[in-house]
N, C-alpha and C positions, 0 to 999 in steps of 0.2 A: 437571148443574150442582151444586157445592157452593154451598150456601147458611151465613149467617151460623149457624142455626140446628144445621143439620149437621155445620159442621166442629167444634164441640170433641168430637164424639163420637167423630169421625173419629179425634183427635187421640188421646183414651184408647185406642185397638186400638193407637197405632203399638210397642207393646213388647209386644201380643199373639204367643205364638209357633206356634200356631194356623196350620196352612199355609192352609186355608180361608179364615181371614179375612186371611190378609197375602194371598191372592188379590184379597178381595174388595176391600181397599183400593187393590191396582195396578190395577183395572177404575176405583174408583170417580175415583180422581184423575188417571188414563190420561183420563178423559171431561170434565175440567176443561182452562180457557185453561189450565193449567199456572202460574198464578200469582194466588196466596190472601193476599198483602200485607195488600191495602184489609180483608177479612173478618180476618186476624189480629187487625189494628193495630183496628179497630174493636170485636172483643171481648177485646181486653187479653190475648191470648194471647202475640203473639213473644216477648217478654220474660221467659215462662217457659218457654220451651223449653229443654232441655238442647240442650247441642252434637251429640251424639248424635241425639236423635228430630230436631234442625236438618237434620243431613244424610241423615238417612232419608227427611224429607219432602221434600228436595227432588231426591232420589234419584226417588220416587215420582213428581213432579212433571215429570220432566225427559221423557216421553213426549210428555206435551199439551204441552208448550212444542215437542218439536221438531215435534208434528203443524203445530203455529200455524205454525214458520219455513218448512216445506212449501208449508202452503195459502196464506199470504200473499206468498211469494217470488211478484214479477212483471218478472220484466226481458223488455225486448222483445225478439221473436221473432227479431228480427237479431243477438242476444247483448251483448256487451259493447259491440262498435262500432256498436248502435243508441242506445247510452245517451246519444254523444254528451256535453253539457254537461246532462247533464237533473240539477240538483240536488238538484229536491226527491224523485227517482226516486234518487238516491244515499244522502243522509240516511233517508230511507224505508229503504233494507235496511240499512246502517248499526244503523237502529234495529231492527230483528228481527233483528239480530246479537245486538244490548245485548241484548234480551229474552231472548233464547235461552242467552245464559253469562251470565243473570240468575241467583239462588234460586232464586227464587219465590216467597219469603215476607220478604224485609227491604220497607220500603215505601220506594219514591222517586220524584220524579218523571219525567216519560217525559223522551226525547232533546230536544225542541224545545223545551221548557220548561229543561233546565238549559243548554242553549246559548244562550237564551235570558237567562239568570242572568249567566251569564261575560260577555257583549256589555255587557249593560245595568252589571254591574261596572265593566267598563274605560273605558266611558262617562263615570258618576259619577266616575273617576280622571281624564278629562280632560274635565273641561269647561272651553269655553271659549276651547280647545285644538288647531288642525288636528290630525288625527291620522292615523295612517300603517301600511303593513304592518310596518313596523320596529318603529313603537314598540308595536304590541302584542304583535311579537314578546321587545321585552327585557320589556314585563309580566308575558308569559304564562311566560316559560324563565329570564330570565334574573336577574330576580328571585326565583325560586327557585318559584315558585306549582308546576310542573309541571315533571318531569322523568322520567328515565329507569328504568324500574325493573330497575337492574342487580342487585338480590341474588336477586330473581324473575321472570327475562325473560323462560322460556319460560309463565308464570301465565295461564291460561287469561282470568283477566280483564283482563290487557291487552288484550285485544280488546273490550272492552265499553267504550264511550265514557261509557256514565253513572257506569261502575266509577272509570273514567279522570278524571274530569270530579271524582268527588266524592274519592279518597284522594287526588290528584294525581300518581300514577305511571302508568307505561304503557311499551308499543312503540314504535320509530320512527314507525310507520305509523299509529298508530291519534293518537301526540301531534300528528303531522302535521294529520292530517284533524281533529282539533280544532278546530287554529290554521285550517286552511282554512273551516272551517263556521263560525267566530266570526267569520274576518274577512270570510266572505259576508254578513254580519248588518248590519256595518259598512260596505259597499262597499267594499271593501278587494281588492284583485289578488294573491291567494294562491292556488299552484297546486303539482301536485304533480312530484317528480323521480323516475323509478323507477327509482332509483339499484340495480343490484345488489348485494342482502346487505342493505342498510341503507336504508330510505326515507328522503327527503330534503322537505322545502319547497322553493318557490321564489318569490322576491320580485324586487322592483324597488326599488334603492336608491340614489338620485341616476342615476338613468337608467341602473345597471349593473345586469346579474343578478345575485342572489346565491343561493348554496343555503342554506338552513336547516336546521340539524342539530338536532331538535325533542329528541332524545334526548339530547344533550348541552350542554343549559342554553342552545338555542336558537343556537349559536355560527355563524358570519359563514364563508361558503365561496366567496369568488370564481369565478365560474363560467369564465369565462375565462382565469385565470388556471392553474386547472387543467387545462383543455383545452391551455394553451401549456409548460407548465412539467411536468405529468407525464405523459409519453409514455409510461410501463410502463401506465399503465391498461388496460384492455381495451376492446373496439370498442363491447361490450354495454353500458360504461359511460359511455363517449365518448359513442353516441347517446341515452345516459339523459337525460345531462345537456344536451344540445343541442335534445332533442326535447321533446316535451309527451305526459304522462302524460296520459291522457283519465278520465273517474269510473267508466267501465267498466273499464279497466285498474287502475286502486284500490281498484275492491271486487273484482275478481279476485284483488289480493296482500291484500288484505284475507283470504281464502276460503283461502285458500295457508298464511296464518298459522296459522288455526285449523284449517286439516288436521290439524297435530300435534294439537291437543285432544281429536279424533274418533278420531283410531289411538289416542291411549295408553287411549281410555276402554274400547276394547277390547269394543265393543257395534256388533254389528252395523248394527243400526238405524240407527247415528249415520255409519257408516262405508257406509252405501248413501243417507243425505242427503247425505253429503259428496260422493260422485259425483254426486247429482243434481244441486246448487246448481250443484258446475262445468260442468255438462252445460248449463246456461241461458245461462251466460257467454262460452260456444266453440262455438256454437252457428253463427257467422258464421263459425269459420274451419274449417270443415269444408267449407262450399262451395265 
C-alpha cells in the first residue's frame, strides 16, 4: 500500500535511471489500487508534476489498475444474456471501465456521483416542468453540452464515462449510455440500438420510436421510417433497429470499442485481459 507519507518519495526516483530502482518502483506501485489521486491532491503534489513524470506514473500505475478491472469484473456465469436488465450490474462495470482508462492521479469523482451531478443538473433546468426522454435529450446534445468527439474518435478516453461526463466529448456508445444512465436516474425510457458501426439511443416520442444519434448533437431518426424508405440497409441493421439491445450486449460493444486500446498498447498483459473480459460475456453462447 502507498501511503501519503511514501509517495512523495516515491515520486523523487521517477527520473532515477538506476534499473534497480525503476524495478523497485514497477513492484511498488504494481501492488497499489493503481490510483494515488486522493494522496496526490492531499499533499499538493499533482500540480507539480511535469507531463513527463505525469505519464510515467501512470505508465507505472496502469498494472494495479488492470489487476482491480480483473479481480472486480463480475458478470454472471450465463455471460452477457444473464445480465438481463440488471442496471446497477451495468453501471458497475461501466465504472471499472472509467477506472481502468483512468490516470491514476487527476482526482474526480467516481461514476454514480457525476451521473449523479448531470440528473440533478437537468433537474434544477426543469422544475416545475413535466419532463421527458426528448427533452433531456435536446439538453444533453443538442444544446451543445455533449457531443461527438470527431477530431479524436478512436481516444482511448471515449470510453471512460467520467472522461465523457466531465470534457464533454465521447463515442457513440459510451454518449449513449450517458443519456441511458441519466435518464435511469430520472425514470425516463431510454434504451439502447445496436446499430452496426454507429451505436444509437432509442426513445419514445409522441408514441413513435425514435433513434438517437448521441454523436451527432443528439439528432431525431425515425425508426420506421427507415425500416420503410431504406431498403439497401442490411438485415444486421434492420433487426438492430427493430430489436432491443439488452446491457449485456452494451457492455459487450462497450469491451469491442476498447479492444482497439489494448492492441495499439501493445502490452501483453492488457491484450490477454482483453480476451478474458470477453471470455465472461460469451460465456452463454458457447453452450
Amino acid at each position: 500500500m502507498i501511503t501519503e507519507k511514501k509517495l512523495p518519495h516515491l515520486i523523487k526516483l521517477l527520473d532515477d535511471k538506476e534499473p534497480a530502482t525503476q524495478e523497485a518502483l514497477k513492484l511498488e506501485f504494481a501492488a497499489s489500487s493503481g490510483d494515488v489521486s486522493n494522496e496526490l491532491t492531499a499533499l499538493g503534489i499533482s500540480l507539480d508534476l511535469s507531463s513527463q513524470d505525469k505519464a510515467k506514473l501512470t505508465s507505472l500505475l496502469l498494472p494495479a489498475r488492470r489487476k482491480t478491472l480483473m479481480n472486480e469484473w463480475q458478470i454472471p456465469a450465463g455471460g452477457r444474456s444473464a445480465m438481463a436488465e440488471d442496471w446497477d450490474s451495468f453501471e458497475y462495470h461501466l465504472r471499472l471501465i472509467s477506472d481502468y482508462l483512468h490516470d491514476g492521479i487527476s482526482l474526480r469523482p467516481p461514476l454514480s456521483d457525476v451521473l449523479d451531478l448531470i440528473a440533478d443538473d437537468f433537474s434544477n433546468n426543469h422544475k416545475n416542468a413535466p419532463i421527458s426522454a426528448n427533452q433531456l435529450r435536446l439538453w444533453m446534445f443538442n444544446d451543445g453540452k455533449f457531443s461527438g468527439n470527431q477530431q479524436d474518435y478512436y481516444l482511448p478516453q471515449n470510453s471512460d464515462l467520467c472522461w465523457v461526463a466531465d470534457s464533454g466529448f465521447g463515442n457513440p456508445i459510451s454518449l449513449a449510455a450517458l443519456y441511458m444512465l441519466v435518464g435511469r436516474r430520472l425514470d425516463l425510457e431510454i434504451s439502447g440500438c445496436n446499430y452496426p458501426g454507429h451505436f444509437l439511443a432509442r426513445i419514445y416520442s409522441d408514441n413513435e420510436m425514435q433513434l438517437v444519434d448521441c454523436f451527432h448533437k443528439g439528432r431525431l431518426i425515425p425508426a420506421q421510417k427507415v425500416l420503410a424508405e431504406h431498403k439497401e440497409i442490411s438485415i444486421n441493421a434492420k433487426v438492430a433497429i427493430a430489436g432491443h439491445a439488452s446491457l449485456g450486449d452494451i457492455l459487450w460493444r462497450f469491451l469491442k470499442n476498447i479492444e482497439h486500446v489494448f492492441k495499439q498498447s501493445k502490452d501483453p498483459a492488457s491484450c490477454e485481459a482483453d480476451i478474458k473480459l470477453f471470455a465472461t460475456l460469451t460465456k452463454s453462447l458457447d453452450r
